[in-house]
C-alpha positions in Angstrom: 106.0 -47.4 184.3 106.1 -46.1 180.6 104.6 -42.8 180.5 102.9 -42.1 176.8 103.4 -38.6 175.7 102.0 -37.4 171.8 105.2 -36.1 169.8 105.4 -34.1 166.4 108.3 -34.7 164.0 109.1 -32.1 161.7 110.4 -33.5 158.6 111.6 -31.8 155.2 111.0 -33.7 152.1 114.7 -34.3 150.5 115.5 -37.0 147.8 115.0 -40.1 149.2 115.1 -38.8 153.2 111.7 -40.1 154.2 110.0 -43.6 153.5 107.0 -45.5 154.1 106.3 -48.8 154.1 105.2 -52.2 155.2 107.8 -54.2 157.1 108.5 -58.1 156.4 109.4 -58.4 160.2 106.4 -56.3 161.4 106.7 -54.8 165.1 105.0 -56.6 167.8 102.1 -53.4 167.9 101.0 -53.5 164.1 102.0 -54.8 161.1 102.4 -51.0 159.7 105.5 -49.0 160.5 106.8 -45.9 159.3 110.6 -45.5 158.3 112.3 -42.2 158.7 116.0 -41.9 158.0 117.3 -38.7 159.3 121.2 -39.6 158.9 121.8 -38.0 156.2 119.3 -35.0 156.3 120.5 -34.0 160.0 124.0 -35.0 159.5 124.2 -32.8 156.2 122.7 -29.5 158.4 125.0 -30.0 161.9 128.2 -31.9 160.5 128.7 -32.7 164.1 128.8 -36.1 166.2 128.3 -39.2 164.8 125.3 -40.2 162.2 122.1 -40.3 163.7 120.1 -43.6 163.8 117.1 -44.4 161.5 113.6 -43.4 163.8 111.1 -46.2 163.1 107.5 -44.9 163.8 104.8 -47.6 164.2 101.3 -46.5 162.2 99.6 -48.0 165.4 100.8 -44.8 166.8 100.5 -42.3 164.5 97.8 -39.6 165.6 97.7 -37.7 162.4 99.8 -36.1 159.3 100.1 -32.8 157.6 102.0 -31.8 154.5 102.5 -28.2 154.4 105.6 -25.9 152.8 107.6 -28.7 152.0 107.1 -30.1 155.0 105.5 -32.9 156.7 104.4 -33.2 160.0 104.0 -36.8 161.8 102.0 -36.6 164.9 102.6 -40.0 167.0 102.5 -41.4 170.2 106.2 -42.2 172.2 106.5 -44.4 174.7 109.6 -42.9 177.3 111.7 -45.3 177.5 115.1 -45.4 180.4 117.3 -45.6 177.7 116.1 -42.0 176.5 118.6 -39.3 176.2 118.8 -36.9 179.4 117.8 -33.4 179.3 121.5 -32.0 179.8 122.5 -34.7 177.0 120.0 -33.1 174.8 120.9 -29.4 175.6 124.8 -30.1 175.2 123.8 -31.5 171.8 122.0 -28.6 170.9 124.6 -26.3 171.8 127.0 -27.9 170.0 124.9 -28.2 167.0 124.4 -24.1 167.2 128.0 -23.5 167.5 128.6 -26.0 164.3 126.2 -24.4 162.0 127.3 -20.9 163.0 131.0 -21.3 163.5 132.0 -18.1 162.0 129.2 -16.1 163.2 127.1 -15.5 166.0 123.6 -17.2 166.0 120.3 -15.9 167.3 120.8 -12.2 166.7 118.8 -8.7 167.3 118.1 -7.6 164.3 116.5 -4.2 163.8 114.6 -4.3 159.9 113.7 -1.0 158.2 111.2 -1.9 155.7 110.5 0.9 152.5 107.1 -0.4 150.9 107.2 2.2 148.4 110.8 2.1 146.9 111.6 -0.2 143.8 109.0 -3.0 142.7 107.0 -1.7 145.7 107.3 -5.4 146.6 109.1 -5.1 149.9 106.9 -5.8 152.3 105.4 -9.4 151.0 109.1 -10.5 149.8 109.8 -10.2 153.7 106.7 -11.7 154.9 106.7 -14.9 152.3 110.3 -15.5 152.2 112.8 -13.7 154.1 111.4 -13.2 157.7 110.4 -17.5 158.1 114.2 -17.8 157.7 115.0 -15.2 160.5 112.2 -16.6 162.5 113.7 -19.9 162.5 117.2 -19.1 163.0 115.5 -17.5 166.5 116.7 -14.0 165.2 114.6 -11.3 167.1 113.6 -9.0 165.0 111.9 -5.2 165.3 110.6 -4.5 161.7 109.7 -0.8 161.3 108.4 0.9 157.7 110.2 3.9 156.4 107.1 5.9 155.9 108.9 9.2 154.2 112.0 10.4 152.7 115.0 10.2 155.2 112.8 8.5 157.8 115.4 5.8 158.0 118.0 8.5 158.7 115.9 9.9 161.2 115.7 6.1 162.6 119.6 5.2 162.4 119.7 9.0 164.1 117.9 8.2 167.3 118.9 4.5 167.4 120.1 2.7 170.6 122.8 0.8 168.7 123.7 -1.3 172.0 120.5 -3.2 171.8 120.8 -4.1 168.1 123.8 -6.7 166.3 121.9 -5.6 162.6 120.7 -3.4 161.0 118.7 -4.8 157.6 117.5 -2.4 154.9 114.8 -4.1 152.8 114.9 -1.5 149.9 117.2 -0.9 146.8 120.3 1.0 146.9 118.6 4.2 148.1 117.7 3.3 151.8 121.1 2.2 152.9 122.7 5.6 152.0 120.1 7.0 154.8 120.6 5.0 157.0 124.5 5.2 157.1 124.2 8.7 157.1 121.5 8.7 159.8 124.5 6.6 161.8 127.1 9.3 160.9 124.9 12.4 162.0 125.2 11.1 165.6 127.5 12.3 168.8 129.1 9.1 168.6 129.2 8.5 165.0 132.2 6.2 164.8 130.9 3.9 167.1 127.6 3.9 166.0 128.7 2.9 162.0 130.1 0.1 163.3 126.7 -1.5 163.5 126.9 -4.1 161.0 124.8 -3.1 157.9 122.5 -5.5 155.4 120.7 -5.8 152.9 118.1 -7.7 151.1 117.4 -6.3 147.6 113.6 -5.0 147.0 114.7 -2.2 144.3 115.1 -1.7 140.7 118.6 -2.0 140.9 120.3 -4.0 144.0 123.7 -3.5 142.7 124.8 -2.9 146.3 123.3 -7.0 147.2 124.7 -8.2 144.1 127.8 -7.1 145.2 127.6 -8.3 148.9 126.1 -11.7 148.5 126.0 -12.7 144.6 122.9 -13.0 144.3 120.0 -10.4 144.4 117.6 -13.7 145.4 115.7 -12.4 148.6 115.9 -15.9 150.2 119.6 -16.2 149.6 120.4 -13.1 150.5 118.0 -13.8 153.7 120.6 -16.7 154.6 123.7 -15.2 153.9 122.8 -12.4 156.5 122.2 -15.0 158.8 125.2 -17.2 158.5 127.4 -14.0 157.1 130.3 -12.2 158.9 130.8 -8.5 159.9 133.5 -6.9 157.3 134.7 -3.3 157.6 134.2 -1.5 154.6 135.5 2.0 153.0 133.4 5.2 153.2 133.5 8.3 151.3 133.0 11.7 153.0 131.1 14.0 150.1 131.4 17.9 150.6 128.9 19.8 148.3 128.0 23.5 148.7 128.0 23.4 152.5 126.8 20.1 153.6 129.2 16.9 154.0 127.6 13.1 154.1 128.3 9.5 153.2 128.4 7.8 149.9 129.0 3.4 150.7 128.0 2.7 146.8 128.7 4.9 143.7 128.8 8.6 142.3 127.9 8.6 139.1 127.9 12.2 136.3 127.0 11.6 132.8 125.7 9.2 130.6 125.0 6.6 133.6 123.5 9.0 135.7 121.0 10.4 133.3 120.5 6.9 132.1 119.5 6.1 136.0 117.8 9.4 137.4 116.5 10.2 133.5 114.1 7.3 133.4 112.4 7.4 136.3 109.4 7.4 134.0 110.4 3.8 133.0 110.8 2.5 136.6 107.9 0.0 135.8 110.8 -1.6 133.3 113.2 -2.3 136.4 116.6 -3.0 135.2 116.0 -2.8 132.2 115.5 0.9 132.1 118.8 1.6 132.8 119.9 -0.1 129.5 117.3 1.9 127.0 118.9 5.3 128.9 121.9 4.7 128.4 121.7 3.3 124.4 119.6 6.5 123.9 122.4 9.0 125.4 125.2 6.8 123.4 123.3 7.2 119.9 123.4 11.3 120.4 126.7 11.1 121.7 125.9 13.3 124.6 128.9 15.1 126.2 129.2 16.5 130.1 132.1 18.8 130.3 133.5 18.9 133.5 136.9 19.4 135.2 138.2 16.8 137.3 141.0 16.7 139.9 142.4 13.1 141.2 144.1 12.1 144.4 145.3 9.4 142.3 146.5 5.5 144.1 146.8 3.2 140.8 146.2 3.5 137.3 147.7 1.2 135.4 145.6 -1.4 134.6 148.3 -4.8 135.0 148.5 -3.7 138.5 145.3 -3.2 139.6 144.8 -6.6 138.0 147.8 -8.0 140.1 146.8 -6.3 143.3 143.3 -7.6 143.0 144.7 -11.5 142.4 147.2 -11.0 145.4 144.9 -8.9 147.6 147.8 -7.5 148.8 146.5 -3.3 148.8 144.6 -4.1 152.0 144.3 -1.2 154.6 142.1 -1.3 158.1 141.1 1.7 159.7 143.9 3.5 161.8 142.8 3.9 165.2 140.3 6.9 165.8 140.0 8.2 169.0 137.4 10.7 167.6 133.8 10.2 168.7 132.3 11.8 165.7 133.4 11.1 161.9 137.0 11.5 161.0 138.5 14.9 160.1 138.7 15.3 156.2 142.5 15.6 155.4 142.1 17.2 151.8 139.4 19.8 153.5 136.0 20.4 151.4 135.2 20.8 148.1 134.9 24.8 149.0 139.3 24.9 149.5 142.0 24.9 146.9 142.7 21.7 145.5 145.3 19.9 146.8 148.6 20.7 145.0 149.3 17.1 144.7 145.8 16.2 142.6 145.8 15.7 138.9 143.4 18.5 137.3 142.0 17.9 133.9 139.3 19.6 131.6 137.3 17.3 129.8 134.9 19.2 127.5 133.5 15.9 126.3 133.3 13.5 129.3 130.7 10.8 128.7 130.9 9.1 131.9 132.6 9.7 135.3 132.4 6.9 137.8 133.6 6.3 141.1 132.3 3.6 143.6 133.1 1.1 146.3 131.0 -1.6 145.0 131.7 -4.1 141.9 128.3 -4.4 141.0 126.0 -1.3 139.9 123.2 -3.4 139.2 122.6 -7.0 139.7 124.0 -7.2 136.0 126.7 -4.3 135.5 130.1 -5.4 136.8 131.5 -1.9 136.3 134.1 -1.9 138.9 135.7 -5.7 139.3 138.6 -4.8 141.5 136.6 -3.4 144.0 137.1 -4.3 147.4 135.9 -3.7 150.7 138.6 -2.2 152.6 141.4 -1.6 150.1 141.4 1.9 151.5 140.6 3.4 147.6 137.7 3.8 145.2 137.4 3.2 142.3 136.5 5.1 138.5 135.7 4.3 135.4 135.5 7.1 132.9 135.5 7.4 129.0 134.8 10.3 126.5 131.4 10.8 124.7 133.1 11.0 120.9 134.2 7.4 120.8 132.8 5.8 117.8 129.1 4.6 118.5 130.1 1.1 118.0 133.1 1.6 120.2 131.0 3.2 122.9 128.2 0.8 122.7 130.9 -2.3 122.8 132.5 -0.4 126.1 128.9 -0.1 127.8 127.5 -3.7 126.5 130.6 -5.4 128.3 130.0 -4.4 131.8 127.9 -7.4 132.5 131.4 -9.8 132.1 133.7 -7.1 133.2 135.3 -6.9 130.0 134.8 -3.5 129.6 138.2 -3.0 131.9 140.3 -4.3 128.9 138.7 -1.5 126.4 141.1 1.1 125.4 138.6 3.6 125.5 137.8 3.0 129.0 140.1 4.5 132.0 140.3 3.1 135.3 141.7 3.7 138.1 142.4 3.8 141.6 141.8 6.7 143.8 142.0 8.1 147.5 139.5 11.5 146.3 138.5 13.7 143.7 136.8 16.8 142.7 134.0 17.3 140.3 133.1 20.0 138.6 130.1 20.1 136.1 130.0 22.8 133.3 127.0 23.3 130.7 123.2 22.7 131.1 121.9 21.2 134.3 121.7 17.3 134.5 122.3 14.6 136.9 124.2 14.2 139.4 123.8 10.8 141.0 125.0 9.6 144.7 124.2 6.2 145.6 121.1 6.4 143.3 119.9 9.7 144.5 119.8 12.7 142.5 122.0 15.4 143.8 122.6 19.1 142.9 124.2 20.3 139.6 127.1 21.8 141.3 131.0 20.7 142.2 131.5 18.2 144.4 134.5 16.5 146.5 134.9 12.9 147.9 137.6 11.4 150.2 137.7 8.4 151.3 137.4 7.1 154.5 139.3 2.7 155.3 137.3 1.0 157.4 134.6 3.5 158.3 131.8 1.3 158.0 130.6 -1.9 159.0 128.3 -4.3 156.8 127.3 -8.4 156.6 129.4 -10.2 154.0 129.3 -14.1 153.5 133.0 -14.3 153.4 134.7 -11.0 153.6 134.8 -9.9 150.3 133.1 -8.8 147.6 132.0 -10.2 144.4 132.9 -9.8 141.3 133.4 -11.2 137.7 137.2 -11.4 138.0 136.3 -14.2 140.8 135.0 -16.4 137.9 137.1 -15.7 134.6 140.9 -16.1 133.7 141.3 -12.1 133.4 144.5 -10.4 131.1 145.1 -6.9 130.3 146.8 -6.7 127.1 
């Protein structure tokens, strides 16, 4: 005996995937029938087994339709038939469709999301509800969403977090939550497990150079899907010693022109990105210099070979093995010792900028640092003076969007393992990871392999991925 059951088949319009239409040979039930081709639309999703065969619905059957999001749904009656797949046929196919479609990953995660509704655009919380938790939802991800509700309440989260019963960690923020949370993860007993909870993002700020940088995009639905079919890649840390507190920097410390073009126009936040260009323009008219002194624990700086290192990624370091619980020991000590005998120390009474970061991107349109890498076990700085010719200085600044700033004469670049930063003059800005920090010396060292984040392939990118590049 047949035994009748109503089904529903979920169908996404695409090109020419679904058609309707009255058959010369009708069925023996109705002269109406319904042809749905999923061949290409499943085989294109899975790439596994062999193409699927055409469905053919009679109308007789169908109970109802509904086109919503792009999708329609055909409610119909089925008739069981012997010839019907088994159960454990049906399950092994599913399997092997999940392993197919995540073969580099693993699907169906835990994913723990802190949410900041008040950082940025203050558009966090409906770009996760309208387009980036549907696409955790139906890759079966679950998911504990929380809301930062006050500064460092994500460090206070990452703090107290039972890392065993998460696989992610997702900021939905700008650049500024992230830094909390990895140093929420380094304040712990067991710190150097504990950062080894794969970090991600999804951009909601005024800047998401860090996203950029990690997935190419700063698209929230993009990003969404490249943290679900991404890969966990270690990346470098730097310890920062200031005054008498040490903590984490994964992006960017930034003194001068950049940094009071960022933490100067708050005011302008309303702008978004585009504030950071008017700051900037105004500080290069007026030639604004930040004298400082500088020592450098310095890797590379010549320019050809950073190129060639970059093209043959050949400078790649893991972590050493670290049998310490905590965060490693700093081998250059703090930024309260002598500095190191081997370090290059240099006055610069007219510094205009003074760069370091771990990151290519600085914002989803600033390519400030193309050879950097995830775990190339250095960071890296771009500096130039503030009494360049305005032209000269603007032409420096304007090219950061290609990367073409690196070929500039005027701009220094360079490799390093640390450094020490020591501002002179009037009080400014001091900017770590995007947040303001005291006027006063600083020292970073870097840590290989410290952290943990989501990548889609490994690596970051940068503009040097998509151009022919020569230093002349």
């Amino acid at each position: 005996m047949s035994i009748a059951n109503a089904q529903q088949v979920h169908i996404s319009i695409c090109n020419d995937d679904l058609k309707i239409y009255r058959a010369d040979n009708p069925p023996a039930r109705d002269g109406h029938h319904a042809r749905v081709s999923l061949d290409g639309l499943l085989r294109n999703c899975c790439s596994v087994g062999k193409p699927f065969k055409e469905r053919i619905i009679s109308l007789y059957d169908v109970l109802g339709l509904e086109y919503k999001d792009a999708r329609l749904t055909i409610s119909y009656l089925r008739l069981a038939k012997k010839k019907d797949l088994p159960e454990h046929a049906v399950d092994a196919f599913t399997e092997e469709a999940w392993r197919a479609a995540y073969r580099k990953t693993q699907p169906r995660k835990r994913i723990k999301v802190l949410l900041n509704p008040f950082g940025g655009t203050r558009k966090a919380r409906s770009l996760w509800q309208d387009f980036a938790k549907p696409i955790f939802e139906a890759a079966q991800y679950k998911i504990d969403l929380q809301e930062t509700t006050h500064r460092n309440h994500a460090h206070e989260i990452a703090a107290a977090l039972d890392v065993e019963q998460y696989d992610v960690l997702m900021c939905i923020s700008g650049d500024g939550l992230p830094h909390e949370v990895f140093n929420g993860l380094a304040s712990r007993p067991d710190a150097n497990r504990a950062l080894k909870l794969p970090v991600a993002f999804l951009p909601a700020g005024s800047g998401n150079g860090s996203a950029k940088s990690i997935y190419d995009t700063h698209n929230v639905v993009e990003c969404a899907l490249a943290v679900v079919k991404g890969v966990e890649t270690p990346i470098d840390l730097m310890s920062i010693t200031q005054g008498q507190r040490r903590f984490l920097s994964y992006f960017s410390v930034s003194f001068g022109v950049i940094a009071d073009g960022d933490l100067g126009t708050e005011h302008m936040r309303w702008m978004g990105e585009a504030r950071f260009t008017v700051g900037v323009l105004q500080r290069i008219m007026t030639r604004t210099a930040y004298p400082c002194t500088i020592s450098l624990d310095i890797v590379q700086e010549d320019k050809k070979v950073i190129r060639k290192e970059y093209d043959t990624r050949r400078d790649v370091h893991r972590q050493a093995d670290n049998d310490a619980k905590g965060l490693p020991p700093l081998k250059y000590g703090t930024v309260n010792d002598p500095v190191p005998a081997s370090w290059r120390t240099e006055e610069h009474p007219k510094m205009g900028c003074f760069y370091a970061a771990l990151m290519p991107y600085m914002s989803s349109a600033a390519c400030i640092f193309p050879a950097a890498r995830p775990h190339s076990g250095a960071m890296d700085l771009f500096s130039m003076e503030s009494d360049l010719p305005f032209f000269s200085a603007l032409s420096t600044v304007s090219a950061v969007d290609s990367a073409k700033h690196y070929d500039s004469k005027h701009a220094y670049y360079a490799k390093l393992r640390g450094f020490r930063l020591t501002p002179h003059g009037k009080e400014g800005f001091i900017s770590i990871d995007g947040e303001s920090m005291p006027w006063e010396p600083l020292q970073a060292e870097l840590h290989p392999g410290l952290g943990c984040i989501i990548t889609k392939n490994g690596e970051y990118y940068s503009q040097w991925q998509h151009s022919c590049h020569n230093v002349d």
